[in-house]
RODOTOR-350143 format. One line per field, with one value per residue (C-alpha): y, z, x. Coordinates in nm, 2 decimals. Layout:
<rs>
north	[Y,...]
up	[Z,...]
east	[X,...]
</rs>
This chain:
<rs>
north	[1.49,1.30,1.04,1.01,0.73,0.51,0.44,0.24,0.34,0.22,-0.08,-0.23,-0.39,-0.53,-0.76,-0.61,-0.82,-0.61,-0.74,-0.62,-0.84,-0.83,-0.56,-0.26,-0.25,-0.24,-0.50,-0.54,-0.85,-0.78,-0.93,-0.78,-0.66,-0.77,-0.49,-0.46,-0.64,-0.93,-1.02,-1.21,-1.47,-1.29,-1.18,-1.33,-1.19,-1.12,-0.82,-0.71,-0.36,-0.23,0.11,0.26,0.54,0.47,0.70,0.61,0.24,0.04,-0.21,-0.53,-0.68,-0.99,-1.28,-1.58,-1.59,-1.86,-2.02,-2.12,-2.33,-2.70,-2.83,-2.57,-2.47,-2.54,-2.21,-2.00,-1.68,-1.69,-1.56,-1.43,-1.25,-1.38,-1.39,-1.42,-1.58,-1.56,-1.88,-1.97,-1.80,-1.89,-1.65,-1.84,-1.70,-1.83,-1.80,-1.95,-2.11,-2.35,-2.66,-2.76,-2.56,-2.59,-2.32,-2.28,-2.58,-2.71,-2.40,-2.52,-2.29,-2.29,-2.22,-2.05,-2.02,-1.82,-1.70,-1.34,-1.13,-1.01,-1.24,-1.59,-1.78,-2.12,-2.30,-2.61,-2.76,-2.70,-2.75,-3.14,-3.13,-2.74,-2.65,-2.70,-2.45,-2.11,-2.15,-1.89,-1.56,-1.72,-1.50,-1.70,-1.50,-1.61,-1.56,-1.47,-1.81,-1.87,-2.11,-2.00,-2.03,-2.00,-1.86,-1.87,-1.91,-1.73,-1.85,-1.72,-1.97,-1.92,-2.19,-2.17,-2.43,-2.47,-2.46,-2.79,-2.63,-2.71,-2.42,-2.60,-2.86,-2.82,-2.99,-3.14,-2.98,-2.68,-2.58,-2.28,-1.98,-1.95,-1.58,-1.43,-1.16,-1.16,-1.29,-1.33,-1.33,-1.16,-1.30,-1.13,-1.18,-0.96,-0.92,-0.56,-0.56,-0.91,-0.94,-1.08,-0.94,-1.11,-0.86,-0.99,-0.83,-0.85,-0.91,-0.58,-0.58,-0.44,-0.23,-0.45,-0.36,-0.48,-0.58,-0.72,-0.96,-1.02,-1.30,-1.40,-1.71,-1.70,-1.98,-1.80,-1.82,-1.44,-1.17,-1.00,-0.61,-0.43,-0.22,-0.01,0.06,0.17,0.10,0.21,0.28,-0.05,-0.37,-0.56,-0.49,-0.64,-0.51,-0.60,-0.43,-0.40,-0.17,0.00,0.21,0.27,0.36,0.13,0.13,-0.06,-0.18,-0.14,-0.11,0.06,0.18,0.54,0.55,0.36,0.39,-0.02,-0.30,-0.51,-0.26,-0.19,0.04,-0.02,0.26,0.28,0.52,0.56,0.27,0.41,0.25,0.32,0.26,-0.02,-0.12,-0.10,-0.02,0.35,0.41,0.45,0.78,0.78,1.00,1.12,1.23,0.91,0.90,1.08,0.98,0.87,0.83,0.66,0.43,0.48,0.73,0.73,0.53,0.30,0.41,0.48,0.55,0.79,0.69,0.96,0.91,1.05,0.73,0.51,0.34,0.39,0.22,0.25,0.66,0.69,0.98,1.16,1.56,1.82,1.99,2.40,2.28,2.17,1.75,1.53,1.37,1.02,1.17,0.93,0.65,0.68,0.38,0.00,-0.06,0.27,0.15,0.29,0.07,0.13,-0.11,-0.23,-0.09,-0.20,-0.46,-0.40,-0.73,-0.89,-0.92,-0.68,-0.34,-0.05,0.11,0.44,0.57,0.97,1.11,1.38,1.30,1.44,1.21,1.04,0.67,0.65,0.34,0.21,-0.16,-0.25,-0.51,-0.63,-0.87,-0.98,-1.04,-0.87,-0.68,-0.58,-0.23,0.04,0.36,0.71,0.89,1.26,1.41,1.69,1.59,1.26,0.89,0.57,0.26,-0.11,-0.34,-0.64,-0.85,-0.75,-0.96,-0.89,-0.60,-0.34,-0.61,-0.57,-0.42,-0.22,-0.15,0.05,0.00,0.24,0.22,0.30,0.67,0.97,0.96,1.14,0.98,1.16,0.91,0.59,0.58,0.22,0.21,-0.10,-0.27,-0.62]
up	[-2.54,-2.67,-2.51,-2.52,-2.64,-2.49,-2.34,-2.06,-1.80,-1.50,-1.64,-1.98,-2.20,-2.53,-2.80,-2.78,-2.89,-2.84,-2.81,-2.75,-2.58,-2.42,-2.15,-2.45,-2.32,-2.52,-2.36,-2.40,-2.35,-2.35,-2.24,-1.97,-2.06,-1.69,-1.55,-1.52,-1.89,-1.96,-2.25,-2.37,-2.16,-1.86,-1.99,-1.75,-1.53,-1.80,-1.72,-1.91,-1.94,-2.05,-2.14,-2.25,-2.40,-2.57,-2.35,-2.01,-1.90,-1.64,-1.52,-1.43,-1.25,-1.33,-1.50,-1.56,-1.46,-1.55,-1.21,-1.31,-1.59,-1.44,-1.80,-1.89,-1.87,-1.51,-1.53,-1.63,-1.83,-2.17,-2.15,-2.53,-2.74,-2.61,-2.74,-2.64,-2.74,-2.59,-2.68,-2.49,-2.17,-2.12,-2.22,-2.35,-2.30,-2.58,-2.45,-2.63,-2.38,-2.35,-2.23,-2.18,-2.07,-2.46,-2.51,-2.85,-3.01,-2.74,-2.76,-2.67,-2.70,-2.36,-2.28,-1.98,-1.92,-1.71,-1.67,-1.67,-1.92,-1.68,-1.39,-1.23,-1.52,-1.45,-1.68,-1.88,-2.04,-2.41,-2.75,-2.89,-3.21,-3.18,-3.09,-3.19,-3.32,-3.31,-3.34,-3.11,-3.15,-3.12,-3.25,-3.24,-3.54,-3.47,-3.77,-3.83,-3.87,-3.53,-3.67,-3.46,-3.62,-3.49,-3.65,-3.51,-3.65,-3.63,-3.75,-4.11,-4.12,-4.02,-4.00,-3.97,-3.89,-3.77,-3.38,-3.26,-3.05,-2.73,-2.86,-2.74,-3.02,-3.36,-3.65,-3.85,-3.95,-3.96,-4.31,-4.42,-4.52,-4.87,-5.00,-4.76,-4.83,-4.60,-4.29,-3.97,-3.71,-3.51,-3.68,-3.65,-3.82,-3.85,-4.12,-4.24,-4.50,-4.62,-4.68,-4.45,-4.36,-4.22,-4.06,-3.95,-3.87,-4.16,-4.16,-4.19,-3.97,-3.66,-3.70,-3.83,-4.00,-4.06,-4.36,-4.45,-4.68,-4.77,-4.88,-4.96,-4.70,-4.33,-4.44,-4.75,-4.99,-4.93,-5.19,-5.06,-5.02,-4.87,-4.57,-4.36,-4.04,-4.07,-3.79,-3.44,-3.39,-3.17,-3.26,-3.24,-3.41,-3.30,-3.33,-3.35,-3.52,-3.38,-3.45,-3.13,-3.20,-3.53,-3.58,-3.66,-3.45,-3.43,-3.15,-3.12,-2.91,-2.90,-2.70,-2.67,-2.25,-2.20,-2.53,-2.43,-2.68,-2.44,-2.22,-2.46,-2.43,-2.59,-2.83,-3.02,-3.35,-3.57,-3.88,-4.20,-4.51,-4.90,-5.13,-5.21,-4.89,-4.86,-4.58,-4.56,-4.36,-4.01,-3.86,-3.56,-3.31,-2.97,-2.91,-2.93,-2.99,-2.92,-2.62,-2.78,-2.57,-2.26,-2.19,-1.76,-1.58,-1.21,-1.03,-0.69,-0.37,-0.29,0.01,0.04,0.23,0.34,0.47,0.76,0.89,0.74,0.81,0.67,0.66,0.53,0.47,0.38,0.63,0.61,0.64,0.61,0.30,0.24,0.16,0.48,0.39,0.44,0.17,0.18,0.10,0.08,-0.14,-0.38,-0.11,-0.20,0.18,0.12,0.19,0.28,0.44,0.48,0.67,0.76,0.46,0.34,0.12,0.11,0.05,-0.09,-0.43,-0.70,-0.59,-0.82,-0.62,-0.70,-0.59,-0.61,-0.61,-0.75,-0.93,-1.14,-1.30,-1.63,-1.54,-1.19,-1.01,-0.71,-0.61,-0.51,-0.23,-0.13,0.14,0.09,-0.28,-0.53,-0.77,-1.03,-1.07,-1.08,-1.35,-1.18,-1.48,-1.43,-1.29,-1.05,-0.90,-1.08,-1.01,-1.10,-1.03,-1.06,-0.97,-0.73,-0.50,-0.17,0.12,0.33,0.55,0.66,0.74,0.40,0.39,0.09,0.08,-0.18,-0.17,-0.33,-0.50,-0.84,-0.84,-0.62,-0.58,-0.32,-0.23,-0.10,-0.06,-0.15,-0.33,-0.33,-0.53,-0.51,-0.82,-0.71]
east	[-1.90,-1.58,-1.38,-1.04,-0.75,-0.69,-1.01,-0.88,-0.61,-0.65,-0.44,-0.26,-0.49,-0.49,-0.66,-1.02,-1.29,-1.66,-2.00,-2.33,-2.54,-2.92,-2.89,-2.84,-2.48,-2.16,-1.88,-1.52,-1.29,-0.96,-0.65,-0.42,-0.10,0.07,0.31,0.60,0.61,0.84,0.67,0.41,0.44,0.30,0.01,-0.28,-0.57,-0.86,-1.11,-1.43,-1.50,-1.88,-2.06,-2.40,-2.26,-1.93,-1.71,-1.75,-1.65,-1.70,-1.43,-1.62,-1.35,-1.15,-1.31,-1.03,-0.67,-0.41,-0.43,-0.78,-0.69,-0.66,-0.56,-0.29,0.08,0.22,0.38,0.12,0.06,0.00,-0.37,-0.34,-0.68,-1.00,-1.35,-1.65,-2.06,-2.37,-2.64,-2.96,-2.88,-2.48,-2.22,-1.92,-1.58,-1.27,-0.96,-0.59,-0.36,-0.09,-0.15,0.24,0.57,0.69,0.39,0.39,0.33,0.05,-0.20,-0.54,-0.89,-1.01,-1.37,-1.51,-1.90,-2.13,-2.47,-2.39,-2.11,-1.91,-1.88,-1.94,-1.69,-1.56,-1.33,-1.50,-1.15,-1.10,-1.22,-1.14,-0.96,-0.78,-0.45,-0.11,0.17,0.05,-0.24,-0.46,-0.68,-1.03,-1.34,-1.66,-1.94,-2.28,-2.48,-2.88,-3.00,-2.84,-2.57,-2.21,-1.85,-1.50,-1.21,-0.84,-0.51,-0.16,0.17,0.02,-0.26,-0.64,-0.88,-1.26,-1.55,-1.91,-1.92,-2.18,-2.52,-2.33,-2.06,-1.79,-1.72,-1.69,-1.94,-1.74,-1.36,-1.23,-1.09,-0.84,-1.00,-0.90,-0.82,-0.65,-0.40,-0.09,-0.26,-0.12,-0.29,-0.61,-0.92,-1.22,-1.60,-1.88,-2.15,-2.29,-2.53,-2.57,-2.19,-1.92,-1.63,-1.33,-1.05,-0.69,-0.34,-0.08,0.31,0.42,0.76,0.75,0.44,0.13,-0.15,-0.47,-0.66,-0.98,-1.13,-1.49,-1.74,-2.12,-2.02,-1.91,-1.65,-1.55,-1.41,-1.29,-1.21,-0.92,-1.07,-0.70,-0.60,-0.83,-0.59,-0.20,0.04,-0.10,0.30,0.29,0.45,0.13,-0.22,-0.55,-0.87,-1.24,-1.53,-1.91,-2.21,-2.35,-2.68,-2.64,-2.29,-1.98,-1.63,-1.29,-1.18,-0.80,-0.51,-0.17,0.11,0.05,0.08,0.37,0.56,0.62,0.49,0.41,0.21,-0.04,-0.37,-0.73,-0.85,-1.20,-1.27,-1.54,-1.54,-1.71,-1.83,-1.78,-2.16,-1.96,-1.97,-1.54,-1.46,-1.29,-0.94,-0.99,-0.83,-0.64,-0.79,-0.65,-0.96,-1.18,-1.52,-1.84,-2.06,-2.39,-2.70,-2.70,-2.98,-3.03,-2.90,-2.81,-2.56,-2.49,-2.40,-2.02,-1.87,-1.53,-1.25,-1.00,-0.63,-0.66,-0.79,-0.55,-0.25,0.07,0.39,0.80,0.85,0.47,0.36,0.00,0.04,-0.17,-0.28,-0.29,-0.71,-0.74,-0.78,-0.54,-0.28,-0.03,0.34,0.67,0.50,0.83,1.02,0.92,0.86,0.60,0.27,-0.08,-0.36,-0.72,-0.86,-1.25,-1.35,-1.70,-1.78,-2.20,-2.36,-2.06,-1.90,-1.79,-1.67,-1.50,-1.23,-1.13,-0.79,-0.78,-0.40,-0.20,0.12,0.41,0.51,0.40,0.42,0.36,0.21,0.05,0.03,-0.31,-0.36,-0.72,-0.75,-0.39,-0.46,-0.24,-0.51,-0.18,-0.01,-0.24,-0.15,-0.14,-0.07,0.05,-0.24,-0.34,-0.64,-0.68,-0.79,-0.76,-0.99,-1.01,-1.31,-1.22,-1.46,-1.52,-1.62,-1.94,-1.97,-1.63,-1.43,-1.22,-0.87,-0.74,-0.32,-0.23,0.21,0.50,0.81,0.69,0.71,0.62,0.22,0.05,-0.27,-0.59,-0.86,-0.98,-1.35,-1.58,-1.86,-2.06,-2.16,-2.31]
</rs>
């Protein structure tokens, strides 16, 4: 079985770093593309996504948002390419960020901690010593004697250094990493056969690329090796690279849903080796990759929703269907709304809802509203039959109450699905 690109839809998101950590699972930290786009400067909200099988991925929810950040920009956004470490039972999240409204000469790397990969972060401030103009894209490579080193830079420059056992200070300095072809931003380490390999996005106008260096030292020097990915045909490029049983990927993203730079999609293919051990061109798919084995099968209870016991609002109407079931028309009018209410929570905590609708349009929306919370745009992408889903938390017991509201295109909405994850 093959996926398909982009890999996540439910939302934009961009800047994918992947990991896989103890549990056998693959995760993804990515940042979230905010919609409608202004730019940039909206981006906030972080969510993790996770899989056992390289096709199927979980959303687990929202993990940091601007309003979080004590230290940072009074006016928020600016939640730019994240990273992320795991070290003696903590799993440390990097995130660039603005300290000050003049964002782009007070970036700070902020660090968030947990006890679990995809949930439970707090903010812990920011690293001493880092910052300044352009300077962002974190990646933290941890190596096999267990010694950890961060890489960031933009603006043309990329600096490296030792990270201190506590993983949130730096031994020492951090140093330019000296051979370098072209780089611009979007650092990223890993190490394949002995060798190290650095990857970064190039200047290429409009359309970046990305290009790789290598070295027999995680600080370099580097050998400058060339190109392995051509434009993705958006403005942007930012990718990661990680092995998951047995086989190599890249992690990247483009704008292949929205045809909007700044709504941007994450996509993975298959990364392949020369003897050499250069790496080969990737090719663009449509079709992603294929599922590999899962590890557990099975999953946790859910509980179906249908609109016949919902509320709606504005010219929202429920009507009957030829099937016999019931479906939410008039959803096109900004006052549109439909509301299920006492919907329930389980025990408490994270919750994947699944929205199932029919649509004819290509970029259709739906506001979702939990508890009075705006959970960002939803995609309901031209579909007959389709659904769309987003994990949020969920208080205790049917007391929760899930609005979904219109006036971003003509969905008619059949049900709401909640699986519970915690």
């Amino acid at each position: 079985m093959n996926g398909k690109n982009p890999i996540i839809t439910s939302i934009f998101t961009a800047d994918p770093s992947a990991h896989v950590w103890e549990d056998g699972r693959i995760y993804i930290y990515a940042s979230h593309d905010m919609d409608p786009p202004r730019g940039c400067d909206l981006m906030d909200r972080y969510h993790v996504f996770s899989s056992d099988d390289m096709v199927n991925w979980v959303d687990e929810g929202e993990i940091l948002r601007s309003d979080d950040v004590t230290w940072g920009r009074p006016e928020g956004g600016f939640m730019w390419a994240p990273d992320c470490a795991f070290r003696n039972g903590t799993y440390y999240f990097y995130y660039p960020h603005p300290s000050g409204s003049d964002w782009n000469a007070t970036w700070k790397i902020g660090v968030a901690t947990s006890d679990k990969p995809a949930e439970g972060f707090v903010d812990r401030g920011y690293i001493e010593g880092l910052g300044g103009f352009a300077m962002i894209d974190p990646c933290v490579f941890q190596d096999d004697d267990g010694r950890a080193y961060m890489y960031y830079g933009g603006g043309g420059v990329c600096h490296g250094g030792e990270l201190n056992d506590d993983m949130m200070s730096i031994k020492g300095e951090m140093v330019d990493m000296v051979g370098l072809e072209d780089f611009h931003e979007a650092a990223w380490t890993f190490k394949r056969e002995g060798v190290y390999y650095l990857t970064y996005a190039d200047n290429l106008h409009d359309n970046n690329r990305m290009r790789y260096a290598t070295s027999d030292h995680p600080l370099g020097p580097w050998t400058y090796r060339g190109i392995f990915l051509e434009p993705t045909g958006c403005s942007t490029t930012h990718g990661s690279v990680a092995e998951y049983k047995g086989q190599w990927y890249l992690f990247y993203h483009n704008q292949a849903i929205s045809g909007h730079g700044n709504l941007r999609s994450v996509c993975i293919d298959e990364l392949h080796f020369d003897e050499n051990g250069a790496i080969r061109t990737v090719r663009q798919t449509e079709e992603g990759v294929r599922a590999v084995q899962a590890d557990s099968a099975g999953g946790n209870e859910r509980t179906f929703y249908p609109v016949d016991g919902c509320e709606t609002g504005g010219d929202a109407a429920i009507v009957a269907t030829e099937r016999g079931t019931f479906t939410v028309v008039g959803m096109k009018g900004t006052s549109s709304s439909c509301e299920f209410r006492e919907v329930d929570g389980g025990r408490g905590g994270r919750a994947a809802l699944a929205v199932r609708y029919t649509t004819g349009e290509r970029l259709a929306k739906l506001r979702l509203v939990v508890n009075g919370a705006d959970c960002s745009l939803l995609n309901a992408l031209q579909a007959d039959g389709g659904h769309t889903s987003l994990t949020v938390r969920l208080d205790p017991w049917a007391v929760n109450t899930v609005k979904l509201a219109g006036g971003h295109g003509d969905v008619r909405i059949e049900g709401l699905s909640v699986e519970w994850l915690d």
